[in-house]
Kinemage of the C-alpha trace (Angstrom):
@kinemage 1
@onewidth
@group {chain A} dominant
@subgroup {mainchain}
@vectorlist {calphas} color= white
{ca unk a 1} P -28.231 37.366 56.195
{ca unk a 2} L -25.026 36.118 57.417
{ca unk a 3} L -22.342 37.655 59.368
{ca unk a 4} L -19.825 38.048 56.617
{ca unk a 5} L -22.534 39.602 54.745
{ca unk a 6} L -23.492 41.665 57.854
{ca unk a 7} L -19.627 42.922 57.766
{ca unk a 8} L -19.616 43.606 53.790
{ca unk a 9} L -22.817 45.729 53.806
{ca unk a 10} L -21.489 47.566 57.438
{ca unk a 11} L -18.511 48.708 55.934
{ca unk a 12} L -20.461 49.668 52.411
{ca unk a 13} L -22.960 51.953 54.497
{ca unk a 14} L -20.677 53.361 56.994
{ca unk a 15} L -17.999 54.203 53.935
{ca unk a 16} L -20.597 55.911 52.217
{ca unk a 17} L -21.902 57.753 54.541
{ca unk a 18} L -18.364 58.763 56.143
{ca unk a 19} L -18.025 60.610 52.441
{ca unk a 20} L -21.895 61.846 52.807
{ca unk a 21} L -21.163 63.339 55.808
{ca unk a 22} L -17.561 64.580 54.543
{ca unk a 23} L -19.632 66.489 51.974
{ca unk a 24} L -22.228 67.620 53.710
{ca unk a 25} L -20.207 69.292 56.317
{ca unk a 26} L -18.650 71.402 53.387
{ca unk a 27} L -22.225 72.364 51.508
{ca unk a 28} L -24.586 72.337 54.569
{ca unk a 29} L -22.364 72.197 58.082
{ca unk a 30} L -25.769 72.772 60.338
{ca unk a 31} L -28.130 70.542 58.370
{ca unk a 32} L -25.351 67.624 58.796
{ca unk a 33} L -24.449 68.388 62.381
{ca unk a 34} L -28.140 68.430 62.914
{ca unk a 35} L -27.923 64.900 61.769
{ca unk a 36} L -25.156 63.802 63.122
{ca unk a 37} L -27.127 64.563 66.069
{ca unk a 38} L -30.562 62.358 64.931
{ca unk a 39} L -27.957 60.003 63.775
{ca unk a 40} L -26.202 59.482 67.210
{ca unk a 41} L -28.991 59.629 69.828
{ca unk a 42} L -30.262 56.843 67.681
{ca unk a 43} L -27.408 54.607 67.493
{ca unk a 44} L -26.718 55.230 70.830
{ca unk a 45} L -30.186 54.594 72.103
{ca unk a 46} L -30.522 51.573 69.783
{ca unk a 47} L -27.140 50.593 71.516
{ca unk a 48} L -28.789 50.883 75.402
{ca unk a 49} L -32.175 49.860 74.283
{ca unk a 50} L -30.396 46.203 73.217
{ca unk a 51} L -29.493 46.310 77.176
{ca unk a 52} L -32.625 47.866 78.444
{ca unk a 53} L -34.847 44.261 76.572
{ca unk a 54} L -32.443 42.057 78.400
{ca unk a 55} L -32.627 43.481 81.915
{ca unk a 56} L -36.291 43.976 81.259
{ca unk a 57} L -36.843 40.217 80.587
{ca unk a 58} L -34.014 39.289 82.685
{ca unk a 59} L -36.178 40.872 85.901
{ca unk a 60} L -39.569 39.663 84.876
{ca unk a 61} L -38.449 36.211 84.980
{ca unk a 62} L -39.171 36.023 81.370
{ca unk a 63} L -37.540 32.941 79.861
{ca unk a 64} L -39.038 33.117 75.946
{ca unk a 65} L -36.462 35.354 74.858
{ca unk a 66} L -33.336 33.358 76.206
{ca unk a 67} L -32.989 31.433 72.756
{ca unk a 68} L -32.323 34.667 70.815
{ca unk a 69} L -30.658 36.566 73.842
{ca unk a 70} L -27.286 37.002 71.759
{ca unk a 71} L -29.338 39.513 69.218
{ca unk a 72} L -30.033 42.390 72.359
{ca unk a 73} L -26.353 41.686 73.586
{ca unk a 74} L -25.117 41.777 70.879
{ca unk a 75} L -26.692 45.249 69.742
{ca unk a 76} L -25.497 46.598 72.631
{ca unk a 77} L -21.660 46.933 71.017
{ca unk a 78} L -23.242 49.986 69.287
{ca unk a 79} L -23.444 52.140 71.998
{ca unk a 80} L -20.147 53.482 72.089
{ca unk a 81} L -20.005 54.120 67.986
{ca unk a 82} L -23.391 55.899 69.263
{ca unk a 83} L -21.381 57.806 72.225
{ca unk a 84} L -18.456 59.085 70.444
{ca unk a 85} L -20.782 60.567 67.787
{ca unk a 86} L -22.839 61.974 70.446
{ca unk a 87} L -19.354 64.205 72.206
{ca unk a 88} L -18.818 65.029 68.799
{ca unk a 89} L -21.608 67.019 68.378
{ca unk a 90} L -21.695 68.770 71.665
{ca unk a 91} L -17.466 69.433 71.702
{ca unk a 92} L -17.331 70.671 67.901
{ca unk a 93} L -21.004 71.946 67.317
{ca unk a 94} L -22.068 72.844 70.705
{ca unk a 95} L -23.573 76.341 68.773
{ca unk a 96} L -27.017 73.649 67.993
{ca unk a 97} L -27.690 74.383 71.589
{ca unk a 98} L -28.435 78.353 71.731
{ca unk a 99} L -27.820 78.300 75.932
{ca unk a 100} L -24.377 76.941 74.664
{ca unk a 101} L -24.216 79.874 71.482
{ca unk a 102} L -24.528 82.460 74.182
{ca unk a 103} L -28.245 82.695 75.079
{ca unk a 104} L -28.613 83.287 79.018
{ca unk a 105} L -30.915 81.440 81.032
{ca unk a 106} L -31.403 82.153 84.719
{ca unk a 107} L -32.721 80.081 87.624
{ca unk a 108} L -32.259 76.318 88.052
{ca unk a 109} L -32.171 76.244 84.242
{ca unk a 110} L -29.305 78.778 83.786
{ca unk a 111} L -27.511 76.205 86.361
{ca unk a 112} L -28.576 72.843 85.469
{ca unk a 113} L -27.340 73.834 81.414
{ca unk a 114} L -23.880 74.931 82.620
{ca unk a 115} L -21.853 73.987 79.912
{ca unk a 116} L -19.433 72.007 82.900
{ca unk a 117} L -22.894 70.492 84.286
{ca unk a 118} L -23.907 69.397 80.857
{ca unk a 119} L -21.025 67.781 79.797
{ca unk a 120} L -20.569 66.318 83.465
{ca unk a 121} L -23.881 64.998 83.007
{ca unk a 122} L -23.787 63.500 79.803
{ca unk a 123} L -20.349 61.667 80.808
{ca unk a 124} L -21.999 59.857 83.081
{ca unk a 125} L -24.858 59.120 81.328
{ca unk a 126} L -23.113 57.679 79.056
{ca unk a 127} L -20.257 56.105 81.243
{ca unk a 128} L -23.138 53.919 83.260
{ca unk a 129} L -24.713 52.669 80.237
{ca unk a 130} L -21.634 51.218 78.915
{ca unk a 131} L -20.375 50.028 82.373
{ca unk a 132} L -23.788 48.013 82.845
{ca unk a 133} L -23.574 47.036 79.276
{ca unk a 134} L -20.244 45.525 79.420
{ca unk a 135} L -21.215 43.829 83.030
{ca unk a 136} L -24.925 42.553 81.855
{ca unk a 137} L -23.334 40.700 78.787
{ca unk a 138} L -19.656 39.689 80.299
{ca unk a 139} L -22.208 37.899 82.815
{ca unk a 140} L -24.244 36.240 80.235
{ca unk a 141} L -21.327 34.902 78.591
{ca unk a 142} L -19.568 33.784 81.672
{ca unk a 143} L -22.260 30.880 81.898
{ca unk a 144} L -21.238 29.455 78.178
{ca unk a 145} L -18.276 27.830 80.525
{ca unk a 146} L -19.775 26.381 83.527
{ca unk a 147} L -23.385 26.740 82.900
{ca unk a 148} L -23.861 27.703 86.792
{ca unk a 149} L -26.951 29.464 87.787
{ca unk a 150} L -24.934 31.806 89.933
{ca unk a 151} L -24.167 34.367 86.736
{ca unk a 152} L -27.962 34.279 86.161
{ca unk a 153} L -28.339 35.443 90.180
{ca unk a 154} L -25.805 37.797 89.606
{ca unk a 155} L -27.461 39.082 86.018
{ca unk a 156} L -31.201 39.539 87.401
{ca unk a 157} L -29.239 41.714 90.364
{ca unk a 158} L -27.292 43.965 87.673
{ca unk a 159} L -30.219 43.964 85.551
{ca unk a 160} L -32.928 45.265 88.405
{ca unk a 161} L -30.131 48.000 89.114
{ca unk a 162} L -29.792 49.025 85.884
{ca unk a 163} L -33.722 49.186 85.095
{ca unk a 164} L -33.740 51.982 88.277
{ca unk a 165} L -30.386 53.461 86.491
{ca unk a 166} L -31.353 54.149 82.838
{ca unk a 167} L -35.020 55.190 84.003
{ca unk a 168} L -33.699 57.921 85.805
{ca unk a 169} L -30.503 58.981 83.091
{ca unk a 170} L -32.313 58.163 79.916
{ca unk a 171} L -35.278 60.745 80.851
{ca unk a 172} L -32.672 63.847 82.267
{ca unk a 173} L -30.896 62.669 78.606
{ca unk a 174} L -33.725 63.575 76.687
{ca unk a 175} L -34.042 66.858 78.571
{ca unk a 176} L -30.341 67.291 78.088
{ca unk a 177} L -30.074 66.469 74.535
{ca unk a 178} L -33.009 66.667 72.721
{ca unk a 179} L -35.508 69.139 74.977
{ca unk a 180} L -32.893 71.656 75.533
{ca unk a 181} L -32.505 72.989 71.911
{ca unk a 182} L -35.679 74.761 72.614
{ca unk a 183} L -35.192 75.639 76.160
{ca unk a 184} L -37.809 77.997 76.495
{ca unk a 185} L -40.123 74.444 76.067
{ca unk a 186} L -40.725 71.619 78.427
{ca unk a 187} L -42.719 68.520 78.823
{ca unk a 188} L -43.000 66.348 81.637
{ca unk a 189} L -43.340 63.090 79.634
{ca unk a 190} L -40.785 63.783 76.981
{ca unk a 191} L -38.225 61.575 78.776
{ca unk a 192} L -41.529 58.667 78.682
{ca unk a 193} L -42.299 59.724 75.374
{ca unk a 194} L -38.879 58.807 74.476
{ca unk a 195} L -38.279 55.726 76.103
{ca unk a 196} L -41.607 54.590 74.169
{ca unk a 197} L -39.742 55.569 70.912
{ca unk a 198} L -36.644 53.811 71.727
{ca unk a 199} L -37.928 50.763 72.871
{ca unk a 200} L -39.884 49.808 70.004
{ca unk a 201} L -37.168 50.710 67.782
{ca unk a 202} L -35.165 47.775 69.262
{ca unk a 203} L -38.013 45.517 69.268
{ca unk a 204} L -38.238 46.253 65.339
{ca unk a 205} L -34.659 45.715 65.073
{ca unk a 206} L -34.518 42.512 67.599
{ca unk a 207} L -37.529 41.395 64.622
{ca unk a 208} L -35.423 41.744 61.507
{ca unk a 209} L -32.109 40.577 62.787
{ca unk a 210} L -33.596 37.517 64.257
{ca unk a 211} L -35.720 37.035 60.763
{ca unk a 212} L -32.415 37.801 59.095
{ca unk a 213} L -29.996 35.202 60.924
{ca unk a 214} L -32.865 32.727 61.369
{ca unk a 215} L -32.634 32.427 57.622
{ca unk a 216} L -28.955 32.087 57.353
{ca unk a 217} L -29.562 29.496 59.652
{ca unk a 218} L -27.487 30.722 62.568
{ca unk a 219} L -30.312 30.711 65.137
{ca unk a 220} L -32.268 27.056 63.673
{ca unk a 221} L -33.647 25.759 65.489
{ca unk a 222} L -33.622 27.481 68.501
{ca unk a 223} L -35.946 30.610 66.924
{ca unk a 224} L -39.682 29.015 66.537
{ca unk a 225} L -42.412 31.093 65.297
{ca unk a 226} L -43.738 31.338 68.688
{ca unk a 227} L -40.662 33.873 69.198
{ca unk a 228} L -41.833 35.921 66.639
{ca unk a 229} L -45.358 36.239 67.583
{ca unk a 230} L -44.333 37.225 70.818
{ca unk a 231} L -41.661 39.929 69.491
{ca unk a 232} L -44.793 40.998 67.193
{ca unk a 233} L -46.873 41.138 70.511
{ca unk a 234} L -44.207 43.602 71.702
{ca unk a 235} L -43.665 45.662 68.638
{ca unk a 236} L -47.758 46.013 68.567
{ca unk a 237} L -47.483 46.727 72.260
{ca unk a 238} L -45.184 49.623 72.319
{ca unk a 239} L -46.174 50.895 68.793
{ca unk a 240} L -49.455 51.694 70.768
{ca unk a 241} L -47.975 52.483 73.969
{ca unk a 242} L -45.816 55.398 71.783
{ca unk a 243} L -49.087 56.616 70.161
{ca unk a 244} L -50.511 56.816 73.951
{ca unk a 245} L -47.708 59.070 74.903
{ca unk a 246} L -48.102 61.329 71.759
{ca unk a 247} L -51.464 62.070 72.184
{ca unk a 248} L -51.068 62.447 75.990
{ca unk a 249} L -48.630 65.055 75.089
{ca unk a 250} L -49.925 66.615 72.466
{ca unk a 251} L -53.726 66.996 73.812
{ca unk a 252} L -52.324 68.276 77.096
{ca unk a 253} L -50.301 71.108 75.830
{ca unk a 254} L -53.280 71.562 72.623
{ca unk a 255} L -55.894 71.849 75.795
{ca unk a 256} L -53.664 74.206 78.035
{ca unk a 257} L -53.208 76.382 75.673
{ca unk a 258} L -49.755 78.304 77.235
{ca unk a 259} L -48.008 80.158 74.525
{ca unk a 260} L -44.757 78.834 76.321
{ca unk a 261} L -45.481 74.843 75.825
{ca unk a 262} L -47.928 75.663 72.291
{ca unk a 263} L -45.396 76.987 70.845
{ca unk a 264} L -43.783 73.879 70.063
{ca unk a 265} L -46.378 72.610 68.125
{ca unk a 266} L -47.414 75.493 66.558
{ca unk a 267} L -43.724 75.322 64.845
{ca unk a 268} L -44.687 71.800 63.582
{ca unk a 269} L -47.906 72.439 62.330
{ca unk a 270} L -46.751 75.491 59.631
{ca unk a 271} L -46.358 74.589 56.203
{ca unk a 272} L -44.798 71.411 54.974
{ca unk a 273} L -43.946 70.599 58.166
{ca unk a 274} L -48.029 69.405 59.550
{ca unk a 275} L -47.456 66.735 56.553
{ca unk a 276} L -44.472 65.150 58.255
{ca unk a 277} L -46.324 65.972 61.720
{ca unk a 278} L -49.462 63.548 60.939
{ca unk a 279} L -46.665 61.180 58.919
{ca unk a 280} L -45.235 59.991 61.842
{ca unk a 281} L -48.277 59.669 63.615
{ca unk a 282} L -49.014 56.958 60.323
{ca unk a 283} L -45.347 54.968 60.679
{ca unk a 284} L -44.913 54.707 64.318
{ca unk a 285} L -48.494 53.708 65.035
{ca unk a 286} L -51.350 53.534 62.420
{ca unk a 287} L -49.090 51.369 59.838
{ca unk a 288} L -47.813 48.717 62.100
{ca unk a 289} L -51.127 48.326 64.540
{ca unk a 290} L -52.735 47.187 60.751
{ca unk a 291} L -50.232 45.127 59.936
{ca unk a 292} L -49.807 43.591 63.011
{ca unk a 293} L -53.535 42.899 63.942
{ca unk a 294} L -53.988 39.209 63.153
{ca unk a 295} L -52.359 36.726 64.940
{ca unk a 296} L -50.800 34.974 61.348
{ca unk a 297} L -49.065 38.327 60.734
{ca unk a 298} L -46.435 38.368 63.860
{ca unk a 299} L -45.298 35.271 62.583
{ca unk a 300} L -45.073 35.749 58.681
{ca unk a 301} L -42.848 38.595 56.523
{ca unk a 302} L -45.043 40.658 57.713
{ca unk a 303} L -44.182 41.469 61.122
{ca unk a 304} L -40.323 42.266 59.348
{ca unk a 305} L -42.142 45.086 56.665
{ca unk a 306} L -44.201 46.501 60.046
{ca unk a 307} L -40.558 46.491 61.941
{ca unk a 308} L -39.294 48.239 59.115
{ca unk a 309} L -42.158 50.941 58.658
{ca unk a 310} L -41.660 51.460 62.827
{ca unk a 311} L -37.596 52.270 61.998
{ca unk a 312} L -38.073 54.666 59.514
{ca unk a 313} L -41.050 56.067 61.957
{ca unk a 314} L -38.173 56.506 64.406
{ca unk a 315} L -35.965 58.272 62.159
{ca unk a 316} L -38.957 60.620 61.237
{ca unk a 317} L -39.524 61.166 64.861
{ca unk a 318} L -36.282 61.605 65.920
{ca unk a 319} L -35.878 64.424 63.149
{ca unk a 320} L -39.843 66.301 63.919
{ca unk a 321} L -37.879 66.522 67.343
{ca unk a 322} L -34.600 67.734 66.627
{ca unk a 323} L -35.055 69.524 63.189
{ca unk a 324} L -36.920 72.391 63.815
{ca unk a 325} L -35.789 73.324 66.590
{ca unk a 326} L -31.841 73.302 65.526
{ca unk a 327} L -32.459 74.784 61.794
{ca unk a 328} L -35.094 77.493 60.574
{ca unk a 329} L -37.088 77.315 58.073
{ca unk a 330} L -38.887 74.262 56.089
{ca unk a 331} L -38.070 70.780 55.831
{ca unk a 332} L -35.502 69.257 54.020
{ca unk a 333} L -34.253 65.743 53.467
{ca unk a 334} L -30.439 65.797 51.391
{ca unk a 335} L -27.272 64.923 51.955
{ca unk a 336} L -26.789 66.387 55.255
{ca unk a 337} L -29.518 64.530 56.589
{ca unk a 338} L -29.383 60.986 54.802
{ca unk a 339} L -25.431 60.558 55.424
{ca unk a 340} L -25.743 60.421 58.794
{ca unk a 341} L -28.354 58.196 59.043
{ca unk a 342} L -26.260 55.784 56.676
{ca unk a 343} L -23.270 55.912 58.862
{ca unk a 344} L -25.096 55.278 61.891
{ca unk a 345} L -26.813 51.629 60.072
{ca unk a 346} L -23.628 50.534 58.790
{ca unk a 347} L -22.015 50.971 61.960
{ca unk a 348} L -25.084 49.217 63.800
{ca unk a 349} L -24.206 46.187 61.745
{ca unk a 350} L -20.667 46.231 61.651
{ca unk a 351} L -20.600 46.124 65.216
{ca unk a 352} L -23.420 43.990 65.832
{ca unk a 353} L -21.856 41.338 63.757
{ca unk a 354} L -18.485 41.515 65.588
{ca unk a 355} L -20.435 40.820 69.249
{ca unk a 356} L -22.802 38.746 67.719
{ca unk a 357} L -19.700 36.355 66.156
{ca unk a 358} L -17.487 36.359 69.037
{ca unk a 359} L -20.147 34.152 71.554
{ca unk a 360} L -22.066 31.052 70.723
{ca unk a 361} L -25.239 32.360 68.889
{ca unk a 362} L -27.537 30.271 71.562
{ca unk a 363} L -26.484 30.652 75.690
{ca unk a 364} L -26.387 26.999 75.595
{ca unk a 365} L -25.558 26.484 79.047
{ca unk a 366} L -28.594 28.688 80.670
{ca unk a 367} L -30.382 27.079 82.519
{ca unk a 368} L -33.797 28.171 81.691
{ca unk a 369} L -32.783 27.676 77.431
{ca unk a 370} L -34.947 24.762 77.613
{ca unk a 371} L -37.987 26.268 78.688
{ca unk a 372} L -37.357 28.585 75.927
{ca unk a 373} L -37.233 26.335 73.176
{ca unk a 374} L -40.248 24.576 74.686
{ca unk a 375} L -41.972 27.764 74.446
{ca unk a 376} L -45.834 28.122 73.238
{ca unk a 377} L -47.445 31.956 73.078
C-alpha cells in the first residue's frame, strides 16, 4: 500500500467513523463513550507500543530491526490522536467511572481515585510518553545528517530510561483506566497482562505495515524475509506470552475463590458473554500459535492473516475488559461500538503515513544498517 493510498483510506475511515460516532452519541451515548474509551486506550497504546519496540531493541543491542525502524517511529505519531480521545472521555463522560458518578471509596483507594489525583496522574502519563516519543525519534532522525554514532549513544540512554518509565506508568494506567471501572476488583498482573496485549498488537501491526509498504516497494530491498520471520518469532512469542498471563490470572482468582476478585469473572461467564470469553482466548492465542507454527509461515501471507486475527483479538479483549464493567446487561456490537473503532484505524494511518513520509524510509546513515541488511534468523 502506498502512502497516498495510506492518506485516502485514513481520511475514508476516520470520516466515517467521525459520523458513526456523531450518531451513536445521539441513539446510544454510553455504548459509544464506552467505545470511545476501547477505541482510545488502543490508539494510544498502539501509539507508545511503536516506542516501547524501539527502545526495547534499541537496549538489547538488537540490530535486525534497524532496516524497518521508520515503521515503530513512525506509529508512534498516533499517540496523541490516542491522548486527546482518552481526556475526552474522562472530562465529558467521567460518569463510566462510578468513584467519579458519586460512589465513595475510602482508604488509599478513596485517595489514590481523587478525581484531582486521577487526572494529575493521567497527565503525566501521558505527558512522558509523548516527551520520550518525540526525543527517541527526533534522535533517530538526527543521524540521517551526519550519520554519527553519538545520537545512537544518546538513543540507547533515552531508550533504557524510558523502558524503567513506561513499565512503571503503563501498569498504574491500566489500574487507572481500565481496572478502576470496577473498583471493588483488583489484580496484581493486570498492568502485565496488559502490556502482553499491547505489545503484540504492535508487533501485528509492525507485520502488516511492513508487508504493506514492502509491496509498494518503499522498504525494497532493505526488508528480507529474514525480517519477517523474526517479527513472526515475536508475534508467536507474545501471542503465547499473553495466553500465559490469562491463564495466570484467571486460574489464580478461579482457585482462590474470593467473592471480591471472582466476581469479575463470574460477570463474563453469564450468558452470551462466556462465548466471547473463550473467543478471545481463540484470536489472541490459539489462532495465531497454528498459523504461525512452521517456520515457512512467518515468512509467507500468512504471518499478515495471523497479525490480523491477533488485532481483532485485541479489540475483543480490550472490549471483555471494558464492556461489562461500564454497561449492564448482554453484549452488543452496533454503531456505538464499531464507529469508534473505525475512527481510531483511520487515524492510525493517517498519521502514520504523515511520520512515516516526512524521514527517509531506511536510517541510512546508522551505523549498524548494514548488519541489518546482512541479517540471517
Amino acid at each position: 500500500m502506498t502512502l497516498g493510498r495510506m492518506r485516502h483510506w485514513g481520511v475514508r475511515l476516520a470520516a466515517a467513523g467521525a459520523v458513526g460516532i456523531g450518531l451513536g452519541l445521539l441513539r446510544t451515548p454510553d455504548r459509544t463513550w464506552a467505545g470511545l474509551l476501547i477505541a482510545s486506550f488502543g490508539l494510544a497504546a498502539a501509539g507508545v507500543g511503536g516506542v516501547v519496540f524501539i527502545a526495547l531493541c534499541t537496549v538489547s543491542g538488537a540490530t535486525w530491526p534497524v532496516a524497518f525502524r521508520r515503521i515503530p517511529e513512525a506509529l508512534a505519531a498516533a499517540l496523541p490522536a490516542g491522548a486527546l480521545g482518552l481526556a475526552a472521555v474522562f472530562l465529558l463522560r467521567p460518569t463510566l467511572y462510578p468513584w467519579l458518578a458519586g460512589e465513595t471509596l475510602h482508604g488509599f483507594k478513596g485517595a489514590w481515585l481523587s478525581p484531582a489525583f486521577f487526572f494529575t496522574r493521567a497527565a503525566i502519563y501521558l505527558g512522558l510518553w509523548a516527551l520520550f516519543a518525540w526525543l527517541i525519534v527526533r534522535t533517530s532522525r538526527a543521524q540521517d545528517h551526519d550519520g554519527s554514532a553519538r545520537h545512537t549513544a544518546r538513543r540507547i540512554k533515552l531508550s533504557a530510561a524510558f523502558v524503567v518509565i513506561f513499565a512503571l506508568s503503563f501498569w498504574l494506567a491500566s489500574y487507572d483506566w481500565i481496572m478502576s471501572l470496577e473498583p471493588h476488583w483488583y489484580s496484581t498482573i493486570f498492568g502485565v497482562y496488559n502490556f502482553a496485549g499491547l505489545f503484540s498488537c504492535v508487533v501485528a501491526i509492525v507485520v502488516l505495515l511492513a508487508m504493506g509498504l514492502r509491496r509498494a516497494g518503499l522498504l525494497q530491498p532493505a526488508l528480507r524475509d529474514e525480517h519477517l520471520h523474526d517479527l513472526g518469532k515475536l508475534l508467536f512469542a507474545f501471542s503465547s506470552f499473553w495466553m500465559y498471563i490469562w491463564f495466570c490470572q484467571a486460574m489464580l482468582i478461579w482457585y482462590t475463590n474470593i467473592p471480591e476478585e471472582s466476581v469479575y469473572y463470574v460477570r463474563r461467564l453469564e450468558g452470551s458473554w462466556a462465548t466471547l470469553f473463550y473467543l478471545n482466548v481463540a484470536l489472541n492465542w490459539v489462532v495465531p500459535f497454528v498459523l504461525l507454527l512452521t517456520r515457512q509461515a512467518k515468512r509467507t501471507r500468512m504471518i499478515a492473516y495471523a497479525a490480523g486475527v491477533v488485532l481483532l483479538g485485541r479489540w475483543l479483549d480490550l472490549y471483555l475488559m471494558i464492556w461489562p464493567a461500564a454497561i449492564a446487561g448482554a453484549p452488543h456490537v452496533g454503531i456505538g461500538e464499531i464507529a469508534p473503532a473505525v475512527a481510531a484505524a483511520g487515524l492510525l494511518l493517517l498519521a502514520f503515513a504523515r511520520s512515516f513520509a516526512s524521514a527517509p524510509p531506511v536510517p541510512l546513515r546508522d551505523p549498524a544498517l548494514s548488519a541489518s541488511l546482512h541479517y540471517h534468523s
